[in-house]
C-alpha positions in Angstrom: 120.8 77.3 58.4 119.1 75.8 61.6 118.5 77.5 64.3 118.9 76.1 67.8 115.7 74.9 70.1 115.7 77.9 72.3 115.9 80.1 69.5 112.8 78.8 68.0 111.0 78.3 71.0 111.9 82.4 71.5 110.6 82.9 68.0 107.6 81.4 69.1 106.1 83.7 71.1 107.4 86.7 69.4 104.5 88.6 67.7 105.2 90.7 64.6 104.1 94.3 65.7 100.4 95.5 65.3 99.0 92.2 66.9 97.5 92.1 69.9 97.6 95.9 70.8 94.2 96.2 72.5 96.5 93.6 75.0 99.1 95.9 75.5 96.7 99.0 75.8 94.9 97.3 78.8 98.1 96.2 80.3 99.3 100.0 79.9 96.1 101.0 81.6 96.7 98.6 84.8 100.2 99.7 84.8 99.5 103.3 85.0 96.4 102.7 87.3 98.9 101.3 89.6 101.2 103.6 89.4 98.9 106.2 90.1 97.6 104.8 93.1 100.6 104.4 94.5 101.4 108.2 94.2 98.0 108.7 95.8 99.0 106.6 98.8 102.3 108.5 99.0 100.8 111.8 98.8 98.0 111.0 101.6 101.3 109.5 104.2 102.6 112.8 103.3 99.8 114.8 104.0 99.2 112.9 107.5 102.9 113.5 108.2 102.3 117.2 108.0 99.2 117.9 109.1 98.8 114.6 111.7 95.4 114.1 110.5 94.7 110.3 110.9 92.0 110.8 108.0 95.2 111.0 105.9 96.4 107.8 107.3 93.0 106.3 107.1 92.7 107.2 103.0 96.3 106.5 102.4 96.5 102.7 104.7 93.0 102.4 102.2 94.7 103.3 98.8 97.2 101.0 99.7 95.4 98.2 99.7 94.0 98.0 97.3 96.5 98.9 95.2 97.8 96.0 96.4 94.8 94.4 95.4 95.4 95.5 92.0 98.7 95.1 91.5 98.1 90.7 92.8 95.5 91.3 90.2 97.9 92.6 87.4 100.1 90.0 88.3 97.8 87.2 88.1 96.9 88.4 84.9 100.4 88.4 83.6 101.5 84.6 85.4 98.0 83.1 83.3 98.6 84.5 80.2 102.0 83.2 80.1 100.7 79.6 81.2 97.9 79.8 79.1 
């Protein structure tokens, strides 16, 4: 039995599990480095909003971005290695 084109171009880029797990380690780390700056942004607007410290705004407008930074970084990342 055949299988259709887009079926085997799926198949394609299916790996069999165990393969490339350093891959998805790293992308677990930028995920959760992400996600963890983005807490620590939230948490310094929250401190600013009850305290009215700017220093709070300061820290939390910096965490911001570059977690920005990081997550165009992720992204690019992502965008290549499904071009390449």
């Amino acid at each position: 039995m055949r299988t259709p084109a887009k079926h085997r171009a799926a198949l394609r880029s299916w790996h069999p599990p165990g393969r490339h797990r350093a891959a998805c380690a790293t992308m677990q780390l930028f995920r959760a480095l992400l996600f963890l700056m983005l807490v620590g942004a939230g948490v310094c607007f929250a401190f600013f909003i009850a305290t009215n410290n700017l220093r709070f705004r300061r820290w939390g407008m910096q965490l911001l971005q570059y977690t920005l930074l990081t997550a165009l970084v992720f992204f690019g990342i992502l965008i290549l290695s499904r071009i390449l």
